[in-house]
C-alpha positions, 0 to 999 in steps of 0.5 A: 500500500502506497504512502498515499493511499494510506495517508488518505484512508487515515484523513478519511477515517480522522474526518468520519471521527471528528464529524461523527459520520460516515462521510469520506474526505476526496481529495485529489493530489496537488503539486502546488506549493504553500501560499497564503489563503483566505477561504471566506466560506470558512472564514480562515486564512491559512498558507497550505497548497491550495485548498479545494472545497470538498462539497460532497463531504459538507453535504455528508456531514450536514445530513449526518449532523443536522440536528447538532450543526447549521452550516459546514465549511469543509476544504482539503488538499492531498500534496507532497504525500501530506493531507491538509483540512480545514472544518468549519462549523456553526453548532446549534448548541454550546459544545466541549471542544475537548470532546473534538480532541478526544475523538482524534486521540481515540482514532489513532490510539492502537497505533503507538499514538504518542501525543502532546495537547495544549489549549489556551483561551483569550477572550471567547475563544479557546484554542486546542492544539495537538502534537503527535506520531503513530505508527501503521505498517512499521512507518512513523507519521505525524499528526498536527491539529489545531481545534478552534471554539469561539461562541457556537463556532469551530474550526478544526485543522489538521494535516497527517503526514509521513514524518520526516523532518521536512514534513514535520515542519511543513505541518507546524508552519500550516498550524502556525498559519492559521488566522480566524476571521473576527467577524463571522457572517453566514450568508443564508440561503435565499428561501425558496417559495 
C-alpha cells in the first residue's frame, strides 16, 4: 500500500471521527506549493497548497449532523504525500471542544499514538492544539491539529503526514498559519417559495 493511499484512508477515517459520520474526505493530489489563503466560506486564512472545497463531504456531514450543526465549511488538499483540512462549523448548541480532541486521540490510539495537547483561551475563544506520531505498517507519521471554539463556532485543522523532518515542519508552519476571521457572517440561503 502506497504512502498515499494510506495517508488518505487515515484523513478519511480522522474526518468520519471528528464529524461523527460516515462521510469520506476526496481529495485529489496537488503539486502546488504553500501560499497564503483566505477561504471566506470558512472564514480562515491559512498558507497550505491550495485548498479545494470538498462539497460532497459538507453535504455528508450536514445530513449526518443536522440536528447538532447549521452550516459546514469543509476544504482539503492531498500534496507532497501530506493531507491538509480545514472544518468549519456553526453548532446549534454550546459544545466541549475537548470532546473534538478526544475523538482524534481515540482514532489513532492502537497505533503507538504518542501525543502532546495544549489549549489556551483569550477572550471567547479557546484554542486546542495537538502534537503527535503513530505508527501503521512499521512507518512513523505525524499528526498536527489545531481545534478552534469561539461562541457556537469551530474550526478544526489538521494535516497527517509521513514524518520526516521536512514534513514535520511543513505541518507546524500550516498550524502556525492559521488566522480566524473576527467577524463571522453566514450568508443564508435565499428561501425558496
Amino acid at each position: 500500500m502506497s504512502s498515499r493511499t494510506l495517508i488518505w484512508i487515515l484523513v478519511a477515517v480522522l474526518a468520519a471521527v471528528l464529524i461523527a459520520s460516515n462521510a469520506r474526505m476526496q481529495f485529489k493530489s496537488a503539486k502546488n506549493n504553500a501560499k497564503e489563503q483566505h477561504i471566506e466560506a470558512a472564514f480562515i486564512t491559512v498558507t497550505a497548497p491550495l485548498l479545494e472545497n470538498k462539497s460532497l463531504s459538507e453535504k455528508n456531514i450536514k445530513e449526518s449532523l443536522k440536528d447538532s450543526i447549521s452550516y459546514v465549511s469543509v476544504y482539503g488538499v492531498f500534496s507532497q504525500k501530506a493531507e491538509y483540512s480545514v472544518i468549519f462549523t456553526r453548532h446549534t448548541k454550546d459544545f466541549e471542544i475537548n470532546n473534538l480532541a478526544d475523538s482524534l486521540i481515540s482514532l489513532f490510539s492502537g497505533n503507538n499514538f504518542a501525543y502532546e495537547i495544549a489549549g489556551e483561551e483569550t477572550g471567547s475563544q479557546e484554542n486546542l492544539s495537538l502534537t503527535g506520531t503513530f505508527e501503521h505498517s512499521r512507518q512513523k507519521f505525524g499528526v498536527e491539529a489545531l481545534y478552534v471554539k469561539r461562541d457556537l463556532y469551530s474550526w478544526q485543522i489538521f494535516t497527517v503526514f509521513p514524518f520526516t523532518d521536512k514534513a514535520f515542519s511543513s505541518a507546524k508552519d500550516f498550524i502556525a498559519s492559521v488566522k480566524t476571521d473576527a467577524e463571522i457572517k453566514i450568508k443564508e440561503p435565499a428561501l425558496e417559495k
